[in-house]
C-alpha positions, 0 to 999 in steps of 0.5 A: 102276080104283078099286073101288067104296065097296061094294067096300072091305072094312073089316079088322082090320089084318094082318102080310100088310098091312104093306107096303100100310099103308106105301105108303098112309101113305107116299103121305098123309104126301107129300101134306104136308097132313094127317099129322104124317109128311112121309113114312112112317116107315122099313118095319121101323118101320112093321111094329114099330108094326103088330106091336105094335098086334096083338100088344097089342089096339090096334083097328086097322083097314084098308080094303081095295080090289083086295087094297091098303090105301086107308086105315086107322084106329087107336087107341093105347091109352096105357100108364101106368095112371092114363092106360090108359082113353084112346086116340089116334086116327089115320087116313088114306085115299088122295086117291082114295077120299076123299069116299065114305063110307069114313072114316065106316066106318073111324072107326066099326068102330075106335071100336066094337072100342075100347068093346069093349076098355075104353076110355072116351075116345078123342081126337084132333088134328087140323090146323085146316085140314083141314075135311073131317076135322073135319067128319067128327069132329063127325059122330061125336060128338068135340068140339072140347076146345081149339086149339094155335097153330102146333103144326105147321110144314110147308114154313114154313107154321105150322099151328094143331091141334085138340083133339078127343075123344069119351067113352063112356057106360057 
């Protein structure tokens, strides 16, 4: 039975989550759709790259429904000083929690734990066709910044990217 969009607390990401983490990249990855994983990385990478956010204050935040992550959002901030004032967003949430109001609330805890680390531009891209989630990006405020032409192959299908970003007022 799924849990109730209420029902879906919305955490920062944890060590005890990373085996959840990677069942649900791993399931958004195999929808083939939407990540640039056609399958999640092995576990031991996935745990390196959880441990590294934490350990760094990358924001990262996981939606939890009955004990498992159905979804999550990050920002990795880039590390070069002339670059360390933007981040790179990524987000997915299983097919089944889809539509009700959670990657609204991913995207905004993880956009406001990255204002509150110093960050001034967040971006993003996105494949052209997945309309759900750019409309969701406008929403928030990221603006359409330029297009990549078949940027993606998947099953022998090019697809095109979007380029978006939001900016921080002071």
């Amino acid at each position: 039975m799924m849990a109730a969009a209420d029902a879906i607390s919305i955490e920062p990401i944890r060590a005890e989550h990373v085996e959840s983490f990677h069942r649900a990249l791993d399931a958004v990855s195999r929808e083939r759709k939407y990540l640039s994983f056609l399958e999640a990385p092995p576990l031991d990478s996935v745990r390196a790259f959880v441990l590294d956010m934490i350990e760094n204050d990358h924001p990262q935040f996981v939606a939890i429904a009955d004990g498992k992550v159905v979804g999550w959002c990050d920002i990795r901030r880039e590390s070069r000083p002339t670059h360390a004032h933007r981040g790179t967003l990524g987000m997915g949430i299983l097919p089944a929690y889809r539509d009700k109001g959670l990657g609204g609330r991913l995207m905004r805890q993880t956009l406001d734990a990255a204002r509150q680390c110093g960050l001034h531009r967040v971006e993003l891209s996105v494949h052209a066709d997945n309309t759900r989630a750019i409309a969701l990006y406008e929403k928030i405020g990221f603006v359409h910044e330029g297009r990549g032409r078949d940027t993606v192959l998947i099953d022998g299908r090019y697809i095109d990217s979007l380029n978006m970003a939001i900016i921080f007022g002071n």
